[in-house]
Structure formats: structure tokens, C-alpha cells
C-alpha positions in Angstrom: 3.5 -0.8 -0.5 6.0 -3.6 -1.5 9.8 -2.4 -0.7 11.4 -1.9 -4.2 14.2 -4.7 -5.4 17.9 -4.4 -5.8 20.5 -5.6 -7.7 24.1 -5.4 -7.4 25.4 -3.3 -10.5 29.2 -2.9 -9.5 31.5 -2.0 -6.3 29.9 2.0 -6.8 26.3 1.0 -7.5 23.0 -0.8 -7.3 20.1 -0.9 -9.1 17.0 -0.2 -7.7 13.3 -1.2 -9.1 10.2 0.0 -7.5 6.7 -1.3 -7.0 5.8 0.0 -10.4 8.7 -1.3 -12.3 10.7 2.4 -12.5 14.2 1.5 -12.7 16.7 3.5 -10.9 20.7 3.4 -10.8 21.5 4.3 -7.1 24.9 5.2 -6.4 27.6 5.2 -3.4 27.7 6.9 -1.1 23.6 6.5 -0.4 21.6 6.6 3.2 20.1 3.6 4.4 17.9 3.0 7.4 18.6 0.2 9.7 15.5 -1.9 10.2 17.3 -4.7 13.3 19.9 -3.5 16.2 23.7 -4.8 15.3 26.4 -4.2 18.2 27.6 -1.0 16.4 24.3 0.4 14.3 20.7 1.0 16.2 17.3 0.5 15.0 15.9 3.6 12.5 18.7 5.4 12.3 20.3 6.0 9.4 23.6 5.4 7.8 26.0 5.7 4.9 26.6 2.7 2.6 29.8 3.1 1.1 30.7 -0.3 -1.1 28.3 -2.8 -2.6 29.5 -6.3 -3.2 27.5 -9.7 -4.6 27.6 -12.3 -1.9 26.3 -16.2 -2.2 24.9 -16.7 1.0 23.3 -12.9 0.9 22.7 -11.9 -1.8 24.7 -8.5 -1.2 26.6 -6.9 1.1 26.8 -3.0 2.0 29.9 -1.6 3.8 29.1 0.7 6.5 31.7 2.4 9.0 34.4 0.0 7.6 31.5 -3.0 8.2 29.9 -5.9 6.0 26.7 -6.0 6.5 23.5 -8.1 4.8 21.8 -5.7 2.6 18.5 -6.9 4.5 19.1 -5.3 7.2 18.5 -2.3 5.7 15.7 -0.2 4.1 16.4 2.2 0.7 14.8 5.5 1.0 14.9 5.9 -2.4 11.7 7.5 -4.5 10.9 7.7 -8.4 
């Protein structure tokens, strides 16, 4: 199954299409699982997101325990 794509919405939200072209608005605070060891956050487990905001080089960033982070480091549990 393809991972859905997202969108950055606003500072509170993304938006969040899956394979089959549902659309969902997904708001902050949402659980994430991390998919790549950081310094601070450890493979599969999961975490809080609790900001969104565009970004050039990535696309979008999540803030996480007062953290940027890429949104690709990340997976959306999210089902519809």
C-alpha cells in the first residue's frame, strides 16, 4: 500500500490524502511514528507533532519536543 500524501494546511494542520484519494484534514496535536534514529527520537516509536510549517528545502517540517524535524522522517497513522 502506497503511504498517503500531505500537505501543509496552516501552523494547526495538514492535509492528508490516501491511496484512494479520501481526503482528510489532520490536526495538531497528532502521533507520528519515527521511521530513522535522530540523537533524541528512536526508531518506531511514536511521538507528538505539535506545529507544522512549509519549508523549501523539505517540504515541511513537524515540531516535536520543542524540535524541527523533516516530515519524512516520519510515518502518519492516520486511516479513512
Amino acid at each position: 500500500m502506497d503511504p498517503p500524501k500531505i500537505n501543509y494546511v496552516d501552523p494547526k494542520s495538514i492535509m492528508v490524502i490516501n491511496p484512494t484519494g479520501k481526503i482528510r484534514q489532520l490536526f495538531v496535536p497528532f502521533k507520528v511514528q519515527v521511521l530513522e534514529d535522530t540523537d533524541i527520537l528512536k526508531k518506531n516509536s511514536w511521538v507528538i507533532v505539535e506545529e507544522v510549517q512549509p519549508h523549501k528545502e523539505y517540504k515541511m517540517l513537524y515540531r516535536i519536543t520543542k524540535h524541527w524535524w523533516s516530515y519524512d522522517l516520519f510515518k502518519i497513522a492516520a486511516t479513512f
